[in-house]
C-alpha positions in Angstrom: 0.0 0.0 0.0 1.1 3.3 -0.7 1.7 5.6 1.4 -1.6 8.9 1.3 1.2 11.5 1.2 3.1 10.0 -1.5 0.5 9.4 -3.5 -0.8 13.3 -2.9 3.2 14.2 -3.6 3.1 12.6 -7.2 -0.9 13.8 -7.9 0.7 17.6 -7.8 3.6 16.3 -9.6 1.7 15.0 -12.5 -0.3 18.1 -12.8 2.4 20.8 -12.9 4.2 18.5 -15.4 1.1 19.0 -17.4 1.2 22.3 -17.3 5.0 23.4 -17.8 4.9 20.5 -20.6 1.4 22.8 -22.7 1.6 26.2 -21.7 4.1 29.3 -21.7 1.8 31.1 -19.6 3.1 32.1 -15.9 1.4 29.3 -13.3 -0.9 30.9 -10.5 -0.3 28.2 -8.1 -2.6 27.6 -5.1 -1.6 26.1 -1.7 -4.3 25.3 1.1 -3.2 24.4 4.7 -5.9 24.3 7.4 -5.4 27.5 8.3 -4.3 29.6 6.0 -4.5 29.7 2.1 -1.7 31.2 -0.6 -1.7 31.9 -4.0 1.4 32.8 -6.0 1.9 33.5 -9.7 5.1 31.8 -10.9 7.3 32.0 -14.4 8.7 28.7 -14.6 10.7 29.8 -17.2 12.6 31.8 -15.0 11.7 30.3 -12.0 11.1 33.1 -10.5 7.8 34.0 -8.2 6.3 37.4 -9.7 3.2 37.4 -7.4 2.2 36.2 -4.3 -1.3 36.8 -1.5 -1.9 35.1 1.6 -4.5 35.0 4.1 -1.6 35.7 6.3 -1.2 39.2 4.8 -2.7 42.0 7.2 -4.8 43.5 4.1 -7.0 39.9 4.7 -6.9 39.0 8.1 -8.2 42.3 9.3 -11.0 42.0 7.6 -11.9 38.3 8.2 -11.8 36.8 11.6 -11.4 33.3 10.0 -8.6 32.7 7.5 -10.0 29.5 6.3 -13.0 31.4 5.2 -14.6 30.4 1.6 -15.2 34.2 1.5 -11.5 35.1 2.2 -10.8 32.5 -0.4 -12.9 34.4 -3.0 -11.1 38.0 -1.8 -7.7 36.9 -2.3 -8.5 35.7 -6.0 -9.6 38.9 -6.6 -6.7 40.6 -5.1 -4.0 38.2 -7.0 -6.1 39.3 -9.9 -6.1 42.8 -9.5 -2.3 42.4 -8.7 -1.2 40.6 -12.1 -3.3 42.9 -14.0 -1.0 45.8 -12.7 2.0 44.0 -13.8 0.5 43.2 -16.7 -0.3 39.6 -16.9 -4.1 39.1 -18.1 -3.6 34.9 -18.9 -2.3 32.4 -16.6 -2.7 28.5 -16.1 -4.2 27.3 -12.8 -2.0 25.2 -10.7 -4.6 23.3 -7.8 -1.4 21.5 -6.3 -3.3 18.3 -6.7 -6.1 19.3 -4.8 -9.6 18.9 -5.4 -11.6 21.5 -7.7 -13.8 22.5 -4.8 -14.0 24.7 -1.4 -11.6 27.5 -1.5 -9.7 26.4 -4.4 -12.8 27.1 -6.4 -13.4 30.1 -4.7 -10.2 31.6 -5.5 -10.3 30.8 -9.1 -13.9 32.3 -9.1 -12.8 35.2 -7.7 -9.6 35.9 -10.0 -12.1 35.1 -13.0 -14.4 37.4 -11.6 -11.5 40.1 -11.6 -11.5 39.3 -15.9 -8.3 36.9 -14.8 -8.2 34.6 -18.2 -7.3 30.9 -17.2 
């Protein structure tokens, strides 16, 4: 039997070899612990981290009590949005780090989208 972490290890691996292997767009990347969520937006050509949001940031967690929020969720994927749109980047692929599509992963991509975010 295989260990449930390994397994999760080489789900995320698959994925992102998915996506460096199709796309030259930068990767918005989503990680979800249980208590806090982060989004950053990576160039894997460069492999360099352009832009990053957390629920750790002070911007979020004054205005929600609960970081694990679906409603914080949603907030921070319009305020990556709003951030790569400054810098310029309008397209990006969606990394779910292996996750399932649901919760505040979906909320984050709904609320980048919702910021006209094109993934």
């Amino acid at each position: 039997m295989v260990n449930p972490t390994l397994r999760a290890e080489r789900r995320k691996q698959r994925e992102r070899a998915k996506i460096r292997r199709v796309s030259k767009r930068p990767r918005l990347s989503v990680f979800v612990s249980n208590n806090h969520t982060y989004v950053q937006i990576i160039d894997d050509q460069e492999h360099k981290t352009l832009i990053s949001a957390s629920t750790v940031e002070t911007e979020l967690a004054k205005e929600f009590s609960n970081a694990r929020n679906i409603d914080a969720a949603f907030k921070m994927g319009e305020i990556i949005a709003e951030r790569a749109l400054k810098n310029g980047i309008t397209k990006v692929v969606f990394d779910k780090g292996g996750k399932p599509y649901h919760g505040r992963i979906k909320a984050i991509a709904e609320g980048a989208r919702n910021k006209k975010l094109d993934f």
